[in-house]
C-alpha positions in Angstrom: 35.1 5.3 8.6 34.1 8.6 7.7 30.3 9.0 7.3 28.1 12.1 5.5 26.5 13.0 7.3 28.7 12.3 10.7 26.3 10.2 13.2 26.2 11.4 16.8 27.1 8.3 18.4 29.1 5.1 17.2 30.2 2.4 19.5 32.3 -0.6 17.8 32.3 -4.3 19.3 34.1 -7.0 18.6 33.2 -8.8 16.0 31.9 -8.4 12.4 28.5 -9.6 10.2 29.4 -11.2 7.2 26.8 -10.4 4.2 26.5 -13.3 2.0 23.9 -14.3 -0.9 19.9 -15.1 -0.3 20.8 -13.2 2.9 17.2 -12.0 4.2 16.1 -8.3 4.7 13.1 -8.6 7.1 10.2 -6.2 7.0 7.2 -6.5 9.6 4.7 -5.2 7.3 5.0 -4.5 3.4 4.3 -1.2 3.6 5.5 1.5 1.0 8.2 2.9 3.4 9.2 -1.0 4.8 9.4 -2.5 0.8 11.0 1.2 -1.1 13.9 1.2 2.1 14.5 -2.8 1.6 14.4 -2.5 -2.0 16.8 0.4 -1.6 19.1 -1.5 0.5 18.9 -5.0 -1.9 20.0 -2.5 -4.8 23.0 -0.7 -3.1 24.2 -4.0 -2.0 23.6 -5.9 -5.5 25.3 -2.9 -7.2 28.2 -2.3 -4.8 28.8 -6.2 -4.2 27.4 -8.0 -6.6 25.4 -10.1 -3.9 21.5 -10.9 -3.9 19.8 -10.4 -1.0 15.7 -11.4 -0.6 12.7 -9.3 0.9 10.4 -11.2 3.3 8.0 -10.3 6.1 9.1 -14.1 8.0 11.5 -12.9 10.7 13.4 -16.7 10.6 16.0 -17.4 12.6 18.8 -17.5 10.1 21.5 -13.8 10.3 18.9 -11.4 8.6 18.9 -7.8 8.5 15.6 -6.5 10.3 13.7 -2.9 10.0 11.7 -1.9 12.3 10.0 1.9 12.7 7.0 3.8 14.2 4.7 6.0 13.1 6.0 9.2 15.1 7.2 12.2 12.8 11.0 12.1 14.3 13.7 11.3 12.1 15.8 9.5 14.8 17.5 5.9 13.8 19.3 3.1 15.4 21.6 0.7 13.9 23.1 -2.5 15.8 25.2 -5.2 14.0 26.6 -8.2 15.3 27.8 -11.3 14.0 24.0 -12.9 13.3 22.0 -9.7 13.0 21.6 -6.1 11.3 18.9 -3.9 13.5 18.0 -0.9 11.7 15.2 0.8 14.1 14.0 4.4 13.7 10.8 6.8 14.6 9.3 6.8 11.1 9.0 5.5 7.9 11.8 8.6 7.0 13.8 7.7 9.9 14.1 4.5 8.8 15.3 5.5 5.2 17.9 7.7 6.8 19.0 4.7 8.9 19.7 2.5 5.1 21.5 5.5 4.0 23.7 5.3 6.5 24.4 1.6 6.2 25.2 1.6 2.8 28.1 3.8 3.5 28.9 1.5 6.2 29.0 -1.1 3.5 31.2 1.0 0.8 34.1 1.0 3.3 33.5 -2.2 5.0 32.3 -4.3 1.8 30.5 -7.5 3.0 32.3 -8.1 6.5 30.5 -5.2 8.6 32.1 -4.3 11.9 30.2 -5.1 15.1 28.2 -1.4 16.4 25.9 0.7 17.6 24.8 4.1 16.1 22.2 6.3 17.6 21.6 9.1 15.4 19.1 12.2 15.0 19.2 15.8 12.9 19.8 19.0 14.3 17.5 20.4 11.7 14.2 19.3 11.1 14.6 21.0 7.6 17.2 20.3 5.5 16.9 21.2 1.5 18.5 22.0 -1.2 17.2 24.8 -3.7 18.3 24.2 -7.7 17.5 27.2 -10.2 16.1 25.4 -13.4 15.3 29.1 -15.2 18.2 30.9 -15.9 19.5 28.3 -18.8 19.5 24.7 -18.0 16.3 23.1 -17.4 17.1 19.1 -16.5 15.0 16.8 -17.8 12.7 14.9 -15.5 15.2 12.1 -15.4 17.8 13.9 -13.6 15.4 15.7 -12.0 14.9 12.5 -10.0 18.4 11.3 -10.0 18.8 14.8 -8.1 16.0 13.8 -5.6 18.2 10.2 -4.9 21.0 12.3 -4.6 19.7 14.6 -2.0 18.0 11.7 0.0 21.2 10.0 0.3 22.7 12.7 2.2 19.5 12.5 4.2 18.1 15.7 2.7 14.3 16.1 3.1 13.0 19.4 0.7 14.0 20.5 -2.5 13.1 23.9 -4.3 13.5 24.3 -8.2 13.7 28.1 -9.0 11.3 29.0 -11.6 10.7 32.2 -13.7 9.7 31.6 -16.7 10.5 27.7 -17.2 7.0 26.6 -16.6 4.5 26.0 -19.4 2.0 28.1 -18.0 -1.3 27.3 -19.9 -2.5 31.0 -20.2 1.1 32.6 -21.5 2.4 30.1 -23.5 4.6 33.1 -25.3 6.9 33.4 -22.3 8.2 29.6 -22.4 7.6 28.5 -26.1 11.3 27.8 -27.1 12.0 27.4 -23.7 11.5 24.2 -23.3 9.9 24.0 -20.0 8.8 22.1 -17.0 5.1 20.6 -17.9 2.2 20.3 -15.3 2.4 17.0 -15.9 6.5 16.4 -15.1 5.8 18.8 -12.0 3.2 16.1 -10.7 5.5 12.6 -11.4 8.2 14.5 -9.3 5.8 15.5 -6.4 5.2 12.0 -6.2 8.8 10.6 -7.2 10.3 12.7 -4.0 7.5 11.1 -1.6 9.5 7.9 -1.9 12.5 9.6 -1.0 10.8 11.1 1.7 11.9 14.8 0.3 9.5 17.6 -0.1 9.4 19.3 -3.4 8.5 22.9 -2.6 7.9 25.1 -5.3 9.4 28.4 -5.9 8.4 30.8 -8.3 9.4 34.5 -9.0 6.4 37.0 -8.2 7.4 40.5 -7.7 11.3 40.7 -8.9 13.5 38.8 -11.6 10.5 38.7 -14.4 12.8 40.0 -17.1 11.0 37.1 -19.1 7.4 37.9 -18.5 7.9 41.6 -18.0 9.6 41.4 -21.9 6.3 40.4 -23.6 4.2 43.1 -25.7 1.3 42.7 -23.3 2.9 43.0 -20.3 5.8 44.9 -20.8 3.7 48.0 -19.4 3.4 46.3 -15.8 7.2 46.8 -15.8 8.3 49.3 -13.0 10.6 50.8 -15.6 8.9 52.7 -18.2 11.0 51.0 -21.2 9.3 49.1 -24.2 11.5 45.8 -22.9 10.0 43.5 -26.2 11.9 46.1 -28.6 15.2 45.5 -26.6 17.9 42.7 -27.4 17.8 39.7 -25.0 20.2 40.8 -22.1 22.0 37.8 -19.5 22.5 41.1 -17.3 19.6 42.8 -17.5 17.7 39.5 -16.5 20.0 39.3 -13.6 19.8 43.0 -12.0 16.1 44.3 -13.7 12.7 43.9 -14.3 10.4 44.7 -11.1 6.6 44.2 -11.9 4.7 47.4 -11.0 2.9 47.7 -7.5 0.6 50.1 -8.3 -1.0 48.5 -11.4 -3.6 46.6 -10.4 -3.2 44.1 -13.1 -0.2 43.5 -12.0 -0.9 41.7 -9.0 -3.9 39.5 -11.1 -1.3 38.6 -13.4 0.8 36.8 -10.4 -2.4 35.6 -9.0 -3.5 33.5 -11.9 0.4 32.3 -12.2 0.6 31.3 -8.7 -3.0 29.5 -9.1 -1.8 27.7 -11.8 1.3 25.9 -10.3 0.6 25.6 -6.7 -2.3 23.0 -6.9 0.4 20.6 -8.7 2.3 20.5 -5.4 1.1 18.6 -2.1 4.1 20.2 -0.4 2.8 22.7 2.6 4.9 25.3 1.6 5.1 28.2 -1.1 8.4 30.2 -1.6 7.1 33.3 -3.3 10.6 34.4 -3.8 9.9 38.5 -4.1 14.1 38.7 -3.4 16.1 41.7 -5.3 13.6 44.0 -5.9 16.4 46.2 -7.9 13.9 48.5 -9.3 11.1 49.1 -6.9 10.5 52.4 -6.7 13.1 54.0 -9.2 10.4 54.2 -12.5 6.5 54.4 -11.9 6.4 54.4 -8.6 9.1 57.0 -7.6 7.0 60.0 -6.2 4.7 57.1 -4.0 8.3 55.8 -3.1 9.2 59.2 -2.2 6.2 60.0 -0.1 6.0 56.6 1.4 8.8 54.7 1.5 10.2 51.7 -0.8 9.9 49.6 2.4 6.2 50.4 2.3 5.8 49.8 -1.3 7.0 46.4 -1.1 5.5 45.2 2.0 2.1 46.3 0.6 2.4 44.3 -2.9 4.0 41.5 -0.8 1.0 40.9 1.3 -1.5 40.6 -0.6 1.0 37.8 -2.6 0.9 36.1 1.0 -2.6 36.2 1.5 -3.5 34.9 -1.5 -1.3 31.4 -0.8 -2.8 31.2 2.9 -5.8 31.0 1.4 -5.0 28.5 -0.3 -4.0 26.5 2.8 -0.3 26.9 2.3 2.6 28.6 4.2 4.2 31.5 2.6 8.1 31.6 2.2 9.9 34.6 0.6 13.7 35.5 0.6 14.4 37.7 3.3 17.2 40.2 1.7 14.4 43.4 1.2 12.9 42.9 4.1 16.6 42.7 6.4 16.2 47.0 4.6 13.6 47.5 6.6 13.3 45.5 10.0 10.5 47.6 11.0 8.2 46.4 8.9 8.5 42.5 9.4 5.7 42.1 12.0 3.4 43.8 9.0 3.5 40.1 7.5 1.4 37.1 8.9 3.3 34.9 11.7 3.3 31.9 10.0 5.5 33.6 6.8 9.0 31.8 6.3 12.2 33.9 5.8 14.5 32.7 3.6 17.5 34.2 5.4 20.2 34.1 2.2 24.1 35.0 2.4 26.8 33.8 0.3 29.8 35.0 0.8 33.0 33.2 2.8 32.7 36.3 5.4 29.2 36.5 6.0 27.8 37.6 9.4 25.6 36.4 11.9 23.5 39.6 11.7 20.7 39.0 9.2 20.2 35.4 11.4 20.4 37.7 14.5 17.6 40.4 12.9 15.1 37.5 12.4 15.6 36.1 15.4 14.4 39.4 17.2 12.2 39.6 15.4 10.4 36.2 16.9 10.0 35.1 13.1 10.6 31.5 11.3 13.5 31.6 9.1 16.0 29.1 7.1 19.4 30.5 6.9 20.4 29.6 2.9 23.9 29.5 2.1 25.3 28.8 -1.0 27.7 26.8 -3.4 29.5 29.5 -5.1 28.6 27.9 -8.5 26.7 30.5 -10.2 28.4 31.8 -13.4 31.6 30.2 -13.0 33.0 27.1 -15.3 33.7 25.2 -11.7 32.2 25.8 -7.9 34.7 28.1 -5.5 34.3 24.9 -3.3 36.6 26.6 -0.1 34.2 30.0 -0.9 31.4 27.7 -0.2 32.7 25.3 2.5 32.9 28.6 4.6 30.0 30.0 3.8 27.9 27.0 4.3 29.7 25.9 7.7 28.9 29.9 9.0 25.7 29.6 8.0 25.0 26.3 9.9 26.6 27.7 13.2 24.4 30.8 13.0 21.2 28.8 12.1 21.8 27.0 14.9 22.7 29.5 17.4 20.0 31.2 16.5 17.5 28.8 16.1 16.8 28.8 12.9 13.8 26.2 11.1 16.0 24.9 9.0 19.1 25.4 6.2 18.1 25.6 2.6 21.7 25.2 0.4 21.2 27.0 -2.5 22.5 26.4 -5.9 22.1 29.0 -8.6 23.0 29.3 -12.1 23.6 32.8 -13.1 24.2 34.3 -16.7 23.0 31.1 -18.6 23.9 28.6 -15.8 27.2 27.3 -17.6 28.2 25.8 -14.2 27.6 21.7 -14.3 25.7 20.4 -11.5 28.6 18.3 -10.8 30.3 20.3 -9.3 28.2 21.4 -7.0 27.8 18.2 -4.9 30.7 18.9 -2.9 28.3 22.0 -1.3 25.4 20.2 -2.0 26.8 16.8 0.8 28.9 19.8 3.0 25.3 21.1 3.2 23.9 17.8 4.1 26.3 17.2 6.7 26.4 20.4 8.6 22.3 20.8 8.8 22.4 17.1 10.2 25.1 17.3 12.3 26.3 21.2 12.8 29.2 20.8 14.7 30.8 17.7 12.4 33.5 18.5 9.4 35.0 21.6 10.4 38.5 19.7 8.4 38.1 20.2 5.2 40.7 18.2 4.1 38.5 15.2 6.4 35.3 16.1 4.7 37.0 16.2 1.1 38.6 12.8 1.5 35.5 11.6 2.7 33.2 13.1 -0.1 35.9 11.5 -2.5 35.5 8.4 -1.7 31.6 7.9 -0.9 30.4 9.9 -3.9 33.5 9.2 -6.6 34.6 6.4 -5.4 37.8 7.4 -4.7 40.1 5.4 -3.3 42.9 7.9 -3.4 40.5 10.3 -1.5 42.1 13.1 -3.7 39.0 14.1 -6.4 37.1 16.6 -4.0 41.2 18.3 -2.9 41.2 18.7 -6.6 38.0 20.5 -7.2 38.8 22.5 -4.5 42.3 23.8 -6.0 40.5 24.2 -9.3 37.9 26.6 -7.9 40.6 29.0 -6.3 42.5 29.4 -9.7 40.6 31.8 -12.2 39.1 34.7 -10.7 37.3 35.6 -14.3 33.9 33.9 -15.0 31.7 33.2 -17.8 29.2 36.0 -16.9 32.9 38.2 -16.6 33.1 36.4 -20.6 30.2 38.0 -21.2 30.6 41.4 -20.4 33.6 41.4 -22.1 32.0 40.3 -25.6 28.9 42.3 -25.1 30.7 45.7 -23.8 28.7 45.7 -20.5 30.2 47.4 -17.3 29.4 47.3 -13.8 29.5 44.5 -11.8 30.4 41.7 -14.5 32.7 43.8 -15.7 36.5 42.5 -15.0 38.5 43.9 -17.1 40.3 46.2 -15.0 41.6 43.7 -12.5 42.6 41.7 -15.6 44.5 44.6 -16.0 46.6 44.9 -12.2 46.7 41.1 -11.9 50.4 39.7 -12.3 50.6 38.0 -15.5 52.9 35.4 -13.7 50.2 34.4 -11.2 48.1 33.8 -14.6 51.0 31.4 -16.0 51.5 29.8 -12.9 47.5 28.8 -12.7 47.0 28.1 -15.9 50.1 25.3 -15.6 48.1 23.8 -12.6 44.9 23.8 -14.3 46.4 21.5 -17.0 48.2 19.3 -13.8 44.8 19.4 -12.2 42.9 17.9 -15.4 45.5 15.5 -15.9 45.4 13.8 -12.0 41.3 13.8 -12.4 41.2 11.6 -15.4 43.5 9.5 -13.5 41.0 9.4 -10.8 38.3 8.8 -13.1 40.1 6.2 -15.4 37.7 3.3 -15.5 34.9 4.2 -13.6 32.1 4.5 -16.1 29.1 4.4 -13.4 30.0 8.1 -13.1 30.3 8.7 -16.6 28.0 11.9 -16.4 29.7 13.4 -13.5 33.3 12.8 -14.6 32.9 14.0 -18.0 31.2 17.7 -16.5 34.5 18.1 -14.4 36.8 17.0 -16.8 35.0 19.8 -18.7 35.4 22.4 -15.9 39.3 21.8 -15.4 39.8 22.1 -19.4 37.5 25.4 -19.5 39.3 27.0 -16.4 42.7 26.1 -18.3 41.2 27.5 -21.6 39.9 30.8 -19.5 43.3 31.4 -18.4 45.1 30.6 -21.8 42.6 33.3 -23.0 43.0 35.9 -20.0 47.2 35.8 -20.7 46.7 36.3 -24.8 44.5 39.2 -23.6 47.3 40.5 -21.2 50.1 40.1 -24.7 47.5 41.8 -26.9 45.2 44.4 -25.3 48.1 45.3 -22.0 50.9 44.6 -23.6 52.4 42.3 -21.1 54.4 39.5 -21.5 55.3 36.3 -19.1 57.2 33.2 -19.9 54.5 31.8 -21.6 53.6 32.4 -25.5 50.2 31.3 -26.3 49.0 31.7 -29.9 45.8 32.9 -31.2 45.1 30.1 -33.6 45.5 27.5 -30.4 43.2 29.6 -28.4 40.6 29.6 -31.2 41.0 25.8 -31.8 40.4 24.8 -28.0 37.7 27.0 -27.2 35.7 25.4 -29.8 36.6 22.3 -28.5 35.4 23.6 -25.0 32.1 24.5 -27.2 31.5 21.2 -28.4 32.3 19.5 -25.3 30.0 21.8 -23.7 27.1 21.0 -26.0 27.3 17.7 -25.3 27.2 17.3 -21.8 24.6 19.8 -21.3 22.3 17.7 -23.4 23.2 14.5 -20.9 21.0 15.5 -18.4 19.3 19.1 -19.8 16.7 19.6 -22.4 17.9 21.7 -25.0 16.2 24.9 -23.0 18.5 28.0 -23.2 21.9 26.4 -24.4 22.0 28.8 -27.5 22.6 31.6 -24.9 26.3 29.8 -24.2 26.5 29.2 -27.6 26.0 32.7 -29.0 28.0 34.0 -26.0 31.3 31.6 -26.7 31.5 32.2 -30.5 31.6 35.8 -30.3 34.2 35.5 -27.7 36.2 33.1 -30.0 35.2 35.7 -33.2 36.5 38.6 -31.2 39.8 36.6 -30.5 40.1 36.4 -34.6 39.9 39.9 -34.9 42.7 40.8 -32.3 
């Protein structure tokens, strides 16, 4: 019995509790946290055995299954079974909900005969979150938006973030979300108190000083833009959102602008905390700001326009978070900022360091170290990219003492990537800010995943995933550059060029194998429905991808393999992909930025017809 999180201490006894119908759960009081764990409990049970169990506060003497919890703000648990009783104890109302997680994944492998045990169990983090970006295509509806929250929670997760630009219906600009389709005030507010139940904090976290390609593209405020370009005459740009788009320091309308944003949305959160973002200031400095950059420093420059961005949410009684990837430039000026300001301390690569961690730490400051699930851009997560990224990440936060890990989950260049996929990083995350030292096999941890959250008995789904996101090195933003002409970064083209076309064949075969085994794995099991039909859409797209990448090496490089792939097939299954595509975005996204994918995949297909 493999549980996600591990717990940090199980004993097994002889003996086992056998759950049976009209069993009684037993709640001292019917408080909020007592009845919303119980009910919780009688849910799991009902769905995952078909058995009916009753809520009472009369502790009788028949086998029951008792909470019990106090009012302390620890997150510790207990759990005892033996043959007449189930014990769940814990050091709050939270506590106690981790304490139900955990048994129903007791129950999943044990069904209604639970072995005889004792589990003491506590994190190793007090803060434990997971950050989603909801503006750079896909904006979920509020329904999944809570279906995220119970997904979280049941990993024993206790903050999310949603990453905002310009996907909130701001009252005073509605020209920056209209066709946008947008988060609502009043959606923000039925979250805030959805993720109370679940005992998760719902942080918010809005852009303020870099990334406002949106907001900085409007006619009157495209002269608060750093760069002295006339942005609302340009053509929409996937890239140019990603790498541009500072707001002006120096304008003093500038910083009213974010004021009245940031007064807008943080009243509709009772979280504590504000993440202010201010990460990848690309342009600071480089436009109308260059000669005051020159005399006294970018550093300065941002540190200056970031205070005041500070001071105004401590005014408002909250704590500031930012991303600390500016600020890691210049070390020195860190003690410039109030005490009590969070650093978001991001890296996501599989080699990443323990320096940044080790910088903040000097420095005496707070800071979350933020890995990530290597999902953005890509038709499938790089899930062994991630697994050692997030597991590095862990050990440094915790050798460092970090406040807590915040796994991050982007969705760059239109966000094609399905949430799906990232629950492998999302749990790994879960696990290793609960328990740090725990799944360090991955092989243990993807059988483990396979089974609690696919229901797997072959234990094989999450193996899959993971040789899926290791076979195709070119990405839908990499797509995109290719249609549009752009160089730089997204540009792949030339290691399209030097890669064996062989290798291409070889993973383009798997990719098909790999599609093949999941809807095997998935044949019949339609309370996943979503989920299964996302992936089965990521293996077909990274097959498609490379079918597309080996035509390109025939036609454009004039290299041949064993493999003959004809332009009319390549046409015909990428709009298949399309359509597919469409449809599953709409399953748990509002319509938002989809035409971005759209646009982006038929000119792709068009360019193929002109080849």
């Amino acid at each position: 019995m493999n549980l996600i999180p591990e717990v940090k201490s199980c004993v097994y006894n002889e003996g086992f509790f056998h759950i049976i119908s009209q069993l009684c759960i037993c709640i001292p009081e019917n408080t909020p946290d007592y009845f919303h764990a119980a009910q919780t409990l009688k849910t799991s049970i009902s769905s995952l055995l078909g058995i009916e169990l009753l809520i009472t506060t009369q502790n009788t003497d028949d086998k029951k299954i008792v909470f019990f919890c106090n009012d302390s703000s620890g997150e510790g648990y207990e759990i005892s079974i033996d043959s007449n009783l189930v014990e769940l104890k814990a050091e709050s109302g939270r506590g106690l909900f981790w304490a139900v997680q955990t048994l129903i994944q007791i129950i999943r492998y044990h069904k209604s005969f639970l072995p005889s045990l004792s589990i003491k169990d506590s994190p190793d983090f007090l803060n434990r979150g997971f950050y989603h970006d909801v503006t750079r295509g896909k904006v979920p509806t509020l329904n999944t938006l809570k279906w995220l929250v119970e997904k979280i929670s049941s990993y024993k997760m206790n903050q999310l973030q949603l990453y905002v630009e310009h996907s909130f219906a701001f009252k005073k600009i509605p020209e920056l979300w209209t066709g946008k389709d947008p988060l609502t005030a009043e959606e923000i507010l039925e979250l805030d108190l959805y993720c109370k139940k679940y005992h998760v904090e719902l942080i918010p976290s809005l852009a303020t000083f870099g990334h406002l390609y949106e907001l900085l593209r409007l006619k009157r405020f495209e002269h608060l833009n750093e760069l002295n370009v006339k942005a609302s005459l340009l053509p929409h740009n996937l890239w140019d959102r990603m790498a541009h788009y500072t707001i002006d320091v120096s304008n003093d309308e500038s910083f009213s602008l974010i004021k009245s944003m940031i007064e807008e949305y943080l009243p509709l959160f009772s979280s504590r905390y504000f993440n202010i973002c201010c990460d990848e200031t690309f342009d600071l400095g480089k436009g109308k700001n260059r000669e005051k950059a020159e005399v006294y420093g970018r550093g300065k420059l941002y540190i200056s326009f970031v205070k005041k961005i500070v001071d105004l949410v401590i005014s408002h009684g909250k704590v500031p978070m930012l991303w600390g990837d500016i600020v890691l430039n210049h070390p020195e000026l860190i003690s410039e900022l109030p005490r009590d300001v969070i650093f978001l301390n991001w890296g996501y690569t599989p080699d990443v360091t323990e320096d940044s961690t080790k910088i903040f730490a000097s420095k005496g400051v707070s800071q979350y170290v933020c890995p990530g699930t290597t999902g953005w851009s890509r038709f499938i997560n790089d899930i062994a990219a991630a697994s050692q990224n997030i597991r590095k990440m862990a050990r440094f936060g915790r050798k460092f003492q970090a406040a807590g890990i915040l796994t991050t989950d982007w969705g760059d260049c239109g966000h094609i990537n399905p949430i799906a996929g990232s629950l492998h990083g999302m749990a790994l995350g879960a696990a290793v800010s609960w328990n740090t030292n725990s799944y360090e096999d991955d092989s243990l941890f993807d059988k483990s995943l396979s089974f609690l959250e696919f229901d797997d008995s072959s234990q094989t789904v999450c193996g899959l995933l993971r040789d899926l996101g290791s076979l195709c090195f070119y990405h839908f933003g990499n797509l995109y550059a290719w249609v549009y002409g752009i160089s730089g970064l997204w540009n792949k083209e030339e290691q399209l060029k030097n890669t064996n076309i062989l290798d291409l064949e070889q993973n383009y075969i798997r990719a098909g194998e790999i599609r093949n085994e999941l809807m095997l794995s998935f044949s019949g099991k339609n309370n996943r429905l979503v989920d299964f039909k996302e992936l089965l859409w990521s293996a077909s797209a990274i097959e498609w991808v490379l079918g597309l990448l080996i035509f390109k090496k025939n036609v454009e490089y004039n290299q041949y393999g064993n493999l003959t792939l004809k332009k009319d097939t390549i046409i015909h299954s990428g709009y298949d992909i399309l359509n597919t595509f469409i449809n599953i975005w709409r399953l748990r996204n509002k319509e938002s930025e989809l035409n971005n994918v759209i646009s982006t995949i038929k000119s792709a297909l068009e360019k193929i017809r002109l080849m």
